[in-house]
DSSP file (Angstrom, degrees, kcal/mol; ACC not computed):
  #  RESIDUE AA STRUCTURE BP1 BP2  ACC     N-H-->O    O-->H-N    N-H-->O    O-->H-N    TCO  KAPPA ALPHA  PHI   PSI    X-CA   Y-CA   Z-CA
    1    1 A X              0   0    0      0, 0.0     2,-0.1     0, 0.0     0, 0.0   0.000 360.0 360.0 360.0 129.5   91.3   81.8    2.8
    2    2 A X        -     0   0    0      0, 0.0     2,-0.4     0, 0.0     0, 0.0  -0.508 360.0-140.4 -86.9 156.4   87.9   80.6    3.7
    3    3 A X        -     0   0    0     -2,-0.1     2,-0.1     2,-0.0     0, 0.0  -0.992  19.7-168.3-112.8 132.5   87.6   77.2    5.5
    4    4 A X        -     0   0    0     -2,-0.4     2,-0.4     3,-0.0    77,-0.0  -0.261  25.4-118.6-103.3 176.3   84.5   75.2    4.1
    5    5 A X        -     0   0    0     -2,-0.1     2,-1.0     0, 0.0    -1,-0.0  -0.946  42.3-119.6-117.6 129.8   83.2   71.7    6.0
    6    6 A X        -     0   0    0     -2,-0.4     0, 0.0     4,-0.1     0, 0.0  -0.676  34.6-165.1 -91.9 145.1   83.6   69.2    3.4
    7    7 A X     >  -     0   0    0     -2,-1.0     4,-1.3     1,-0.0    -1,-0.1   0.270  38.5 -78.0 -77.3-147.4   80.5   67.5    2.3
    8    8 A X  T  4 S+     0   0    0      2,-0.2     4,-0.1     3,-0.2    -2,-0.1  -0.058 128.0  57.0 -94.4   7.1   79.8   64.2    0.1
    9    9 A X  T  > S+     0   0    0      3,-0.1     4,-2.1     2,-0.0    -3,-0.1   0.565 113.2  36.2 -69.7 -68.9   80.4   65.9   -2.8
   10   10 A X  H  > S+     0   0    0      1,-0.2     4,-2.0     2,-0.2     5,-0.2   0.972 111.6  55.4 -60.6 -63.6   83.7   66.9   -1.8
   11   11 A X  H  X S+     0   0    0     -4,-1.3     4,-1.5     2,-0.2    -1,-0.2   0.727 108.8  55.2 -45.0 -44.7   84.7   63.9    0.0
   12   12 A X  H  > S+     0   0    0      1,-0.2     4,-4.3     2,-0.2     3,-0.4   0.961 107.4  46.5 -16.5 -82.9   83.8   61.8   -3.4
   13   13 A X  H  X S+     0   0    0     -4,-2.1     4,-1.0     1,-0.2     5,-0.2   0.741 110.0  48.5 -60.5 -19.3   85.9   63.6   -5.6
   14   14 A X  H  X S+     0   0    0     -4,-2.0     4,-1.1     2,-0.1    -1,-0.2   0.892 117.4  46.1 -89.3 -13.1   89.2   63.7   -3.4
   15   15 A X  H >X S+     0   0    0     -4,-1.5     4,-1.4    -3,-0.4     3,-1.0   0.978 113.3  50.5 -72.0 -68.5   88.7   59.9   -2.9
   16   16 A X  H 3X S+     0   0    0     -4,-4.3     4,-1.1     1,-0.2     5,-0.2   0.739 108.5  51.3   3.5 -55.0   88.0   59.7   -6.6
   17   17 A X  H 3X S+     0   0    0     -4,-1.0     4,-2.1    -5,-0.3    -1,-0.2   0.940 119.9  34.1 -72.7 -52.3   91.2   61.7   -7.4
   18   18 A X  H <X S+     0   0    0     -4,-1.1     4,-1.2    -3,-1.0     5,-0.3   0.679 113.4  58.2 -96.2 -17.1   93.6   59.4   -5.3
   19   19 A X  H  X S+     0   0    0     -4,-1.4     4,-2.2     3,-0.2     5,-0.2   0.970 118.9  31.7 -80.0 -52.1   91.7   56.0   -5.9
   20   20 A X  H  X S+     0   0    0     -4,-1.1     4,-1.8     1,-0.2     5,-0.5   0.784 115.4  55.0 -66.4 -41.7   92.2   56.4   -9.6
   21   21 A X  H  X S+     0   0    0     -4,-2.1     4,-1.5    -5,-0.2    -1,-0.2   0.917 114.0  41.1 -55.2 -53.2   95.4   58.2   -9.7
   22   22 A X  H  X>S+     0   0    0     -4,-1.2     4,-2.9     2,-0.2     5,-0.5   0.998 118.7  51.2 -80.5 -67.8   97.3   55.4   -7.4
   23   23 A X  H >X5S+     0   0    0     -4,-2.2     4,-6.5    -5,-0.3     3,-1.8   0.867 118.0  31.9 -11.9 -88.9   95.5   52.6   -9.4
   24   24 A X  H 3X5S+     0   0    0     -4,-1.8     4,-2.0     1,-0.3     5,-0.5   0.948 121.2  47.1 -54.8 -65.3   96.2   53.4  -12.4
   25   25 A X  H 3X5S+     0   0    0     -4,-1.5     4,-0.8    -5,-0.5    -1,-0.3   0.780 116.3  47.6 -45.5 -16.5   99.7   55.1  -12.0
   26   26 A X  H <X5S+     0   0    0     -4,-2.9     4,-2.2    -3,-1.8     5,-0.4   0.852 111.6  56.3 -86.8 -39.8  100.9   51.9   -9.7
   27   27 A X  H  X<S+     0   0    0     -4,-6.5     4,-2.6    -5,-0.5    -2,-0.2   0.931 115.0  33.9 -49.5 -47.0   99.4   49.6  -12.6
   28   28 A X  H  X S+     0   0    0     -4,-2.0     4,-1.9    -5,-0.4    -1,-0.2   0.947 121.0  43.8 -66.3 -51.2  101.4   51.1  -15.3
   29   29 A X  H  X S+     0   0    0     -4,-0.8     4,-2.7    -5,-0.5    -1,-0.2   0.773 120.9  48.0 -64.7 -21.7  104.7   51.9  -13.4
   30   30 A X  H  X S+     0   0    0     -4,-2.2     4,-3.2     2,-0.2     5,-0.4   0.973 111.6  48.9 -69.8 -61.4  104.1   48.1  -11.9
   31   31 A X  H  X S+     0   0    0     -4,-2.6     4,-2.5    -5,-0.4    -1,-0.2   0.878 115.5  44.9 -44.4 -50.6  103.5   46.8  -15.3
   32   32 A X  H  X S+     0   0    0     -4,-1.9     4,-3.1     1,-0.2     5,-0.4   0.929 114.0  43.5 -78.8 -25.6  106.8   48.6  -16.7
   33   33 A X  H  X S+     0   0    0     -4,-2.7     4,-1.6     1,-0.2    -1,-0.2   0.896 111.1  54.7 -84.6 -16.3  109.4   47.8  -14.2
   34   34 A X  H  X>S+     0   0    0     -4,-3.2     4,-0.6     2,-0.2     5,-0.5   0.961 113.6  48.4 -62.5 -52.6  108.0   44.0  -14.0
   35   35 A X  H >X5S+     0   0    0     -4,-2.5     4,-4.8    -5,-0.4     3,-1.9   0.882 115.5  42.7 -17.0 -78.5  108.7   44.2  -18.0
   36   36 A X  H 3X5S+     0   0    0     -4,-3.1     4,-2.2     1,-0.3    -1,-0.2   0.745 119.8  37.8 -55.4 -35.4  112.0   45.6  -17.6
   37   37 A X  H 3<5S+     0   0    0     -4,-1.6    -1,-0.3    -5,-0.4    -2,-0.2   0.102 115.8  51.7-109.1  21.7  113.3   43.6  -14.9
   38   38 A X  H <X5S+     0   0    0     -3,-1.9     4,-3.4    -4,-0.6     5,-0.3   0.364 120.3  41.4 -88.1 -62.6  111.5   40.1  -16.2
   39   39 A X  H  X<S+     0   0    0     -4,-4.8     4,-2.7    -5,-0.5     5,-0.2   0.933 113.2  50.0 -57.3 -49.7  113.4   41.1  -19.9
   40   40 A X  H  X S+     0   0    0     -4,-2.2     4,-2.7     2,-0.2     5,-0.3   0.965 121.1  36.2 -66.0 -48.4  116.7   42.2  -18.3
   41   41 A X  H  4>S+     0   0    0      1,-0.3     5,-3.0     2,-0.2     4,-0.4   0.927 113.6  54.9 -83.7 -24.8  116.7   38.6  -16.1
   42   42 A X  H  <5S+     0   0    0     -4,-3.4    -1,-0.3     1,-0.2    -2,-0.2   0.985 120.2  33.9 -61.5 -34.3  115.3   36.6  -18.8
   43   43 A X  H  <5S+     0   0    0     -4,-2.7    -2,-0.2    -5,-0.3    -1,-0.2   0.758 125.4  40.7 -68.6 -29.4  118.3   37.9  -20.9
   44   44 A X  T  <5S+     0   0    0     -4,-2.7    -3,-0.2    -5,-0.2    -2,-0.1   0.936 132.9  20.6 -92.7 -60.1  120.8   38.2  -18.3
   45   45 A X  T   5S-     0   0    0     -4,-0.4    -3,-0.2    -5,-0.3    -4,-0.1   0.804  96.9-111.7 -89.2 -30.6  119.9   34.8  -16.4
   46   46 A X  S   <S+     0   0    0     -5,-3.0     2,-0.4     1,-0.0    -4,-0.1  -0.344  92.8  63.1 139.0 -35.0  117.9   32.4  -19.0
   47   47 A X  S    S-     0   0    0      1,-0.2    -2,-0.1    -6,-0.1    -5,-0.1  -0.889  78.9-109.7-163.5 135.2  114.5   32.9  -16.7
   48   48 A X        -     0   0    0     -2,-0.4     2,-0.2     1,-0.1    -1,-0.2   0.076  46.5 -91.6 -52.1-175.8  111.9   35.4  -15.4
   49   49 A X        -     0   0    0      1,-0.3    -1,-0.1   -15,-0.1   -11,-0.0  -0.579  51.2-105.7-117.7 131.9  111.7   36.5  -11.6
   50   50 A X     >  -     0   0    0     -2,-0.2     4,-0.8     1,-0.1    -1,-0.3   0.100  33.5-103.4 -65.8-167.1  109.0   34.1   -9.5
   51   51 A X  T  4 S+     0   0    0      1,-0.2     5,-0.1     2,-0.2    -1,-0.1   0.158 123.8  58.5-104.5  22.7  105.5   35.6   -8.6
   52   52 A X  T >> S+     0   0    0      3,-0.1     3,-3.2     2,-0.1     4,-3.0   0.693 111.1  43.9-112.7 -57.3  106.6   36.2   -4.9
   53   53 A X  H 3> S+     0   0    0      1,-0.3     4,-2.8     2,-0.3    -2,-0.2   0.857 109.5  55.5 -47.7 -46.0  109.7   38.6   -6.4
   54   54 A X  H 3< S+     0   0    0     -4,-0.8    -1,-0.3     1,-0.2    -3,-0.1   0.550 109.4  48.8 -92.0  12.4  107.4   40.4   -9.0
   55   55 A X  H X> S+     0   0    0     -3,-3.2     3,-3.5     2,-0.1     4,-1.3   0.764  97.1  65.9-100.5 -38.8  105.1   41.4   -6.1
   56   56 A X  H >X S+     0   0    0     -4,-3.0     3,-2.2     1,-0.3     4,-2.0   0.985 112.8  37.3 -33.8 -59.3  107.8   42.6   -4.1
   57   57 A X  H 3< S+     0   0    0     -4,-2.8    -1,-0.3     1,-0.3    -2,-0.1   0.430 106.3  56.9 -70.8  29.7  108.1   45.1   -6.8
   58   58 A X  H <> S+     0   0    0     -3,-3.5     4,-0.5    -2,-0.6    -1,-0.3   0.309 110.4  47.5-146.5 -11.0  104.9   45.6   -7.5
   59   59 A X  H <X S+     0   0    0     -3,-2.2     4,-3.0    -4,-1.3     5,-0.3   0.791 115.1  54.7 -98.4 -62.2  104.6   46.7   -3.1
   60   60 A X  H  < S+     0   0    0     -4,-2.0    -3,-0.1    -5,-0.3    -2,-0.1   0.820 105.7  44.7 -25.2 -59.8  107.9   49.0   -3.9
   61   61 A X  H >> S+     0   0    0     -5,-0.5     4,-1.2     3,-0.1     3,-0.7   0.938 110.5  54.6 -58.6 -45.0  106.3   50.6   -6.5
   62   62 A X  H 3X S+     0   0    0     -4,-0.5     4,-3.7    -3,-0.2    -2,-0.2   0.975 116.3  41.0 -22.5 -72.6  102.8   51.1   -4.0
   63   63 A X  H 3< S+     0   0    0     -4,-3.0    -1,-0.2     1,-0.3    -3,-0.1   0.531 118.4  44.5 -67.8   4.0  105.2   52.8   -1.1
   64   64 A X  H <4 S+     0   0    0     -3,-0.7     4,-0.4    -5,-0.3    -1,-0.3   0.577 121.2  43.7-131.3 -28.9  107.2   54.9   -3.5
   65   65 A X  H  X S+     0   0    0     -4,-1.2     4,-2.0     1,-0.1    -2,-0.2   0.764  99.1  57.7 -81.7 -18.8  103.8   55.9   -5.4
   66   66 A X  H  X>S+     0   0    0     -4,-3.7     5,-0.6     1,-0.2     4,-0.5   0.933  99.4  59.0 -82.6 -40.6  101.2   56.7   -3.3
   67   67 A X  H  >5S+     0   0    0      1,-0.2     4,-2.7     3,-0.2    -1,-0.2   0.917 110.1  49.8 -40.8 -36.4  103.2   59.8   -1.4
   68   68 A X  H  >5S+     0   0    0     -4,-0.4     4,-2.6     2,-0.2    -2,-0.2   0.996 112.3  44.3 -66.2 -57.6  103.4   61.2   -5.0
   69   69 A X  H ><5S+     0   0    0     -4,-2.0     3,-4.0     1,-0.3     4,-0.5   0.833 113.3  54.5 -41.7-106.7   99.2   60.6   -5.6
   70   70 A X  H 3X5S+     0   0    0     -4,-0.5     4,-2.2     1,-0.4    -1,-0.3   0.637 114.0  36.8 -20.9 -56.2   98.7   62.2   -1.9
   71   71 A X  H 3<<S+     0   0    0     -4,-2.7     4,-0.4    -5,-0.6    -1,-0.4   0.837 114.2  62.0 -96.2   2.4  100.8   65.7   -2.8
   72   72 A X  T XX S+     0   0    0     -3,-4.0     3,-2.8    -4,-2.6     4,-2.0   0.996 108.3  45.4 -24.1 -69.4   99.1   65.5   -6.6
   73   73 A X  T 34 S+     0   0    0     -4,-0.5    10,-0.4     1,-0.3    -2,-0.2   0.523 109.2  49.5 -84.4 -16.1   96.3   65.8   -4.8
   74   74 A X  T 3< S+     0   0    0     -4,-2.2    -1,-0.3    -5,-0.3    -2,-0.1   0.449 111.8  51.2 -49.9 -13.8   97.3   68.6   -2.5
   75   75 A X  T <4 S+     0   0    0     -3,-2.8    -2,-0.2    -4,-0.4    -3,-0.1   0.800  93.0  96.7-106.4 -50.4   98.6   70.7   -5.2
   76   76 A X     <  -     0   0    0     -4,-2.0     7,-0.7    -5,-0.2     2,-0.6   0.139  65.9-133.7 -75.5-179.8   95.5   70.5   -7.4
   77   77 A X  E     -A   82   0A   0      5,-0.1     2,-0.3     3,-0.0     5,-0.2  -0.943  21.6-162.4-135.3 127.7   92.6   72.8   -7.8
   78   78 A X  E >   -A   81   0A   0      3,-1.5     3,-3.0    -2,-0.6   -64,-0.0  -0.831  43.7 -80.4-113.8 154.5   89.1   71.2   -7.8
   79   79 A X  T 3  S+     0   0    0     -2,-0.3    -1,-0.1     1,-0.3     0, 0.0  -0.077 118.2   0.3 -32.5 102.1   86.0   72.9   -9.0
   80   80 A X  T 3  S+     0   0    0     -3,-0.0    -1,-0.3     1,-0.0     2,-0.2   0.664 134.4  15.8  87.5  -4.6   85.0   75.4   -5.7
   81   81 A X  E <   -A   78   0A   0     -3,-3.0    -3,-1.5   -71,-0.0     2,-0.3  -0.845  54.8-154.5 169.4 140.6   87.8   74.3   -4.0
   82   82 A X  E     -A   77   0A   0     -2,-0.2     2,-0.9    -5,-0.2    -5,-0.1  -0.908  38.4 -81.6-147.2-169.5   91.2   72.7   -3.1
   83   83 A X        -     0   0    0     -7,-0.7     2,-0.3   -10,-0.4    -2,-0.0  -0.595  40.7-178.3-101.6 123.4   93.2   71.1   -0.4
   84   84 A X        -     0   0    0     -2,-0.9     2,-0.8     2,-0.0    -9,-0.1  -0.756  25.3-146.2-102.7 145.2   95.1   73.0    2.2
   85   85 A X        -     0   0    0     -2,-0.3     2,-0.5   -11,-0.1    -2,-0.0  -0.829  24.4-177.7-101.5 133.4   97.3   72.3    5.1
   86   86 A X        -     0   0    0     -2,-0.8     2,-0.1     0, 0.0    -2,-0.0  -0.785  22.8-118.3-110.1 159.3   96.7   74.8    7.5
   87   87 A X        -     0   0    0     -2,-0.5     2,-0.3     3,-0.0     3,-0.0  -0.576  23.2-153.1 -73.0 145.7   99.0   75.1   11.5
   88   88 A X        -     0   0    0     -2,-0.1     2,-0.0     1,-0.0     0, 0.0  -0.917  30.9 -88.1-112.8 172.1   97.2   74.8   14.4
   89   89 A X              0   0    0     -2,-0.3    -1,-0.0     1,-0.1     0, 0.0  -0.234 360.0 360.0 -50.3 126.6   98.3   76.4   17.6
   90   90 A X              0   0    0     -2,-0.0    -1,-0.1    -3,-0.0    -3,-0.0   0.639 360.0 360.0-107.0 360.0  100.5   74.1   19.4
């Protein structure tokens, strides 16, 4: 395994990869559990979840998504290159 210097090129695309990925993947999963868990209390209790409540989930989802985004983006194989962890000597 060669180790390359990453450039502006590089640096783009893995910010790219992780900006979009957590975005979009917290928006959607945010979007469904606010659904589910605004339908289930509006059925259960008569009345949605305040806006302080549906950000609490909506942080939950954040801390529980972004670890996932981060080893996506270890695992995947970019054009010329992908991301490794390598030891150093301790």
């Amino acid at each position: 395994m060669r180790e390359i210097q990453p450039g502006w090129n590089e640096t783009v695309r893995i910010t790219w990869l992780l900006l979009w990925r957590a975005v979009a993947g917290g928006f959607v999963m945010s979007f469904l559990l606010g659904l589910v868990v605004n339908s289930a209390g509006l059925f259960a209790l008569g009345h949605i979840l305040d806006t302080q409540a549906n950000l609490a989930f909506g942080v939950l989802v954040a801390l529980i998504w972004w670890p996932l985004v981060v080893r996506m983006a270890l695992k995947k194989r970019f054009q010329g290159f992908r991301l490794a962890l390598i030891a150093t000597e301790a």
